[in-house]
C-alpha positions in Angstrom: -2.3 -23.5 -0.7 -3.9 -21.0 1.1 -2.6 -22.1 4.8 1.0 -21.7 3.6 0.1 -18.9 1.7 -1.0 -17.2 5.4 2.0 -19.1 6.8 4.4 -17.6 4.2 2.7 -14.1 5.1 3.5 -14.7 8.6 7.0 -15.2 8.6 7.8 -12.2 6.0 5.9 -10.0 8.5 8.0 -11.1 11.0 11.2 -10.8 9.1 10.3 -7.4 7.6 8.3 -5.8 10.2 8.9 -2.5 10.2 12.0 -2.6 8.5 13.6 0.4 7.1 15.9 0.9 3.9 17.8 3.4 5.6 17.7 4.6 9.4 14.4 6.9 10.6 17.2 9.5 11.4 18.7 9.5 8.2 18.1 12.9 5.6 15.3 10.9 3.8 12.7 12.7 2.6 10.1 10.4 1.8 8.3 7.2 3.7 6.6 4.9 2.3 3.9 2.8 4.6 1.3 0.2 3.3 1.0 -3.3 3.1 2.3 -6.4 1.0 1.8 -4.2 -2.4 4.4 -2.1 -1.5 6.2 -4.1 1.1 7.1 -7.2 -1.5 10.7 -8.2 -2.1 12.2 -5.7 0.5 14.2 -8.4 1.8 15.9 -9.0 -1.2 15.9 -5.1 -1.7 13.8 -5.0 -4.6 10.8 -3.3 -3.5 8.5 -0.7 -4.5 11.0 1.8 -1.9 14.4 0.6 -3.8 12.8 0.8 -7.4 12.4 4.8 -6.1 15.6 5.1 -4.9 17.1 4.3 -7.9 15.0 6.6 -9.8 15.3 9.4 -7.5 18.7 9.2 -6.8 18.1 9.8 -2.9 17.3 7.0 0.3 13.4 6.3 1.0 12.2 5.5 4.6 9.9 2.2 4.1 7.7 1.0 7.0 5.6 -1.3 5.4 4.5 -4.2 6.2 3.0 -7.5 4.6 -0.5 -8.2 5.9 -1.0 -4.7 7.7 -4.6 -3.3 7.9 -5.9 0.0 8.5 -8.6 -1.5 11.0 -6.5 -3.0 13.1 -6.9 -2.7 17.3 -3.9 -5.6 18.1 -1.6 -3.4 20.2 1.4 -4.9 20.1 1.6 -6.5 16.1 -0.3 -3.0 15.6 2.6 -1.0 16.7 5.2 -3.4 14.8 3.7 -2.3 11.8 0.4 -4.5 11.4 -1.4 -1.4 12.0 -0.8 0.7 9.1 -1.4 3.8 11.0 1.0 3.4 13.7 3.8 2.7 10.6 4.0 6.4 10.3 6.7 8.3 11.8 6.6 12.0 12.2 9.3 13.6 10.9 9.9 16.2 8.3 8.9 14.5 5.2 8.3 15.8 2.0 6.5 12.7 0.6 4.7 9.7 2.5 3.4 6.9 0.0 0.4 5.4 1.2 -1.3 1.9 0.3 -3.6 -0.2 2.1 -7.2 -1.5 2.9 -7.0 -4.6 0.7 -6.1 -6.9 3.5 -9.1 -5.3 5.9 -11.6 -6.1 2.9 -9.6 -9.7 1.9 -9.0 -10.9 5.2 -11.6 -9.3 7.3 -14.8 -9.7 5.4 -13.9 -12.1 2.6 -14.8 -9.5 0.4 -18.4 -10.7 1.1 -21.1 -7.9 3.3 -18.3 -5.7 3.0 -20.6 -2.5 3.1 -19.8 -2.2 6.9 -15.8 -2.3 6.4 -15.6 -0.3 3.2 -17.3 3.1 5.2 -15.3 2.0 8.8 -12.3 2.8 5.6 -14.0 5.3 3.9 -16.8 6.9 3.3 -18.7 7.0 -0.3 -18.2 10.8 -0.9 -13.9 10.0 0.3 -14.4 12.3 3.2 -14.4 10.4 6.3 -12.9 6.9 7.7 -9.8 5.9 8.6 -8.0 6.6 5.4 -9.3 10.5 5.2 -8.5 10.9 8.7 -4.8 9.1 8.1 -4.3 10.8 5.3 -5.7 14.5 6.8 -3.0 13.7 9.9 -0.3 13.3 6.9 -1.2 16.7 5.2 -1.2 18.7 8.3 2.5 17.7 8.8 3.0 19.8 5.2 3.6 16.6 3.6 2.1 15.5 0.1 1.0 12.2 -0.3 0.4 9.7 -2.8 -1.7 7.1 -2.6 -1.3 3.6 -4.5 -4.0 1.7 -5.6 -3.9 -2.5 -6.5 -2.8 -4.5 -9.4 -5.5 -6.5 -11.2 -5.0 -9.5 -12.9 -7.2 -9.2 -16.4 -6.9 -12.1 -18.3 -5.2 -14.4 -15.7 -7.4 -14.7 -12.2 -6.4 -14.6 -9.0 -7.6 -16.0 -5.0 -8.8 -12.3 -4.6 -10.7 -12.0 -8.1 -14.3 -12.4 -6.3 -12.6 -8.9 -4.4 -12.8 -6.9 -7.9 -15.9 -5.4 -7.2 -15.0 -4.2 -3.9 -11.5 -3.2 -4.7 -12.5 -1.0 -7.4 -15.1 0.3 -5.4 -12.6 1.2 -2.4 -10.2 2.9 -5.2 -13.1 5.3 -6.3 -13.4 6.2 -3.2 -9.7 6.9 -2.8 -9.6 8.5 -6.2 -12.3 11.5 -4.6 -10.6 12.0 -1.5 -7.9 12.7 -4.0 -9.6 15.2 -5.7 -10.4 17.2 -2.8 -6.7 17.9 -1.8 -4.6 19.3 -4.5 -1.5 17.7 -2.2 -3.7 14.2 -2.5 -2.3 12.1 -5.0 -4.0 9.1 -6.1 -2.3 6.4 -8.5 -4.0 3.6 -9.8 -2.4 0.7 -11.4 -5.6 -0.5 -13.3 -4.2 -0.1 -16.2 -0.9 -1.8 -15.4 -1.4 -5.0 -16.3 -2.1 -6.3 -20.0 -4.5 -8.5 -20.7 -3.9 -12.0 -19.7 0.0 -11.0 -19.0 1.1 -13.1 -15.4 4.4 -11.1 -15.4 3.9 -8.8 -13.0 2.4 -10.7 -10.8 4.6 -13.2 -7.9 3.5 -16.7 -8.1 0.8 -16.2 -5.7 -1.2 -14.3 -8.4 -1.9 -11.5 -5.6 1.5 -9.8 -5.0 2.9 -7.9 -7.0 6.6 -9.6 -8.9 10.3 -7.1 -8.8 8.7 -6.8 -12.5 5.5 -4.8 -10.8 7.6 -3.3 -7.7 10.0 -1.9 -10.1 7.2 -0.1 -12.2 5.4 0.7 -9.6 8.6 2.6 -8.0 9.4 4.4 -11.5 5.6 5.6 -11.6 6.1 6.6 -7.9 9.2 8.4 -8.2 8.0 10.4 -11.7 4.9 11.6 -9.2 7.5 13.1 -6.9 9.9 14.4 -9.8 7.6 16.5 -11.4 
């Protein structure tokens, strides 16, 4: 199951890489960038991007990509969007929604000695790392950004429950670097979830379902409506 869960990951990144919902040089804006959390169901234009659309009323750039990284030195997958960073496009955006560093604690540690990874990301007070520097770059433009954080799966397990630990540690984290930026926005979708409900969740148990992209997007969009 898990082989042709990576092999299924594979091909989506390859189908989706990069992809946007409307053109870089449309009037968009906002741009989303991250990995599978936000980049689910964009094929079938039901992701986290078109769930904001529809709210909003107006297009949104998305970049992201399933399986990206933050720590991620591949130069050519890197630039076609495995690379979280180099998803990013300048331009004169308003918003860029950010998600990411699940896949470098899932896939590149195993969630296990992750100590090394989780400060190479970010550091405990959220001030350095490659988020706080991504995310500085982003603020510097005059953009705001928001920050997602992961779905958990009370109730119901999931391949990446033995990650919980780490996940919520990366999110606190997150949640501080937040607080030291008023244009810093972190959400969290701990709280998501009900107990023991497998709705919002694809098949999978780790990405999200259109059920979870859609709320996701309408939590999203009331951020950037306020």
């Amino acid at each position: 199951m898990f082989v042709r869960f990576l092999m299924l990951t594979a091909m989506a990144v390859l189908l989706s890489a990069c992809g946007e919902n409307v053109s870089r040089n449309a009037p968009s804006r906002i741009l989303v960038v991250g990995d599978s959390m936000l980049a689910s169901h964009k094929i079938s234009d039901r992701a986290v991007s078109h769930s904001m659309e529809r709210r909003l009323g107006e297009p949104v750039v998305d970049r992201s990509v399933l399986g990206a990284r933050f720590l991620y030195s591949l130069p050519i997958s890197g630039a076609a969007g495995l690379n979280i960073r180099k998803q990013y496009l300048p331009g004169r955006w308003d918003w860029v929604i950010v998600n990411g560093g699940g896949n470098d604690l899932w896939m590149g540690c195993g969630c296990f000695v992750c100590d090394g990874k989780m400060d190479k990301l970010i550091s405990e007070d959220g001030k350095f790392g490659k988020i706080p520097g991504f995310l500085s770059d982003i603020r510097q433009s005059g953009a705001k950004v928001i920050f997602v954080g992961y779905l958990r799966s009370p109730g119901a397990g999931s391949p990446i429950e033995h990650c919980k630990d780490e996940g919520d540690e990366l999110e606190s984290r997150v949640s501080k670097l937040a607080a030291l930026d008023s244009g810093v926005h972190f959400l969290s979708l701990k709280d998501l979830v009900p107990y023991g409900d497998t709705s919002y969740h694809a098949i999978d148990m780790i990405h999200p379902s259109v059920k979870a992209s859609n709320a996701i997007g309408e939590m999203v969009a009331e951020i950037i409506g306020k």
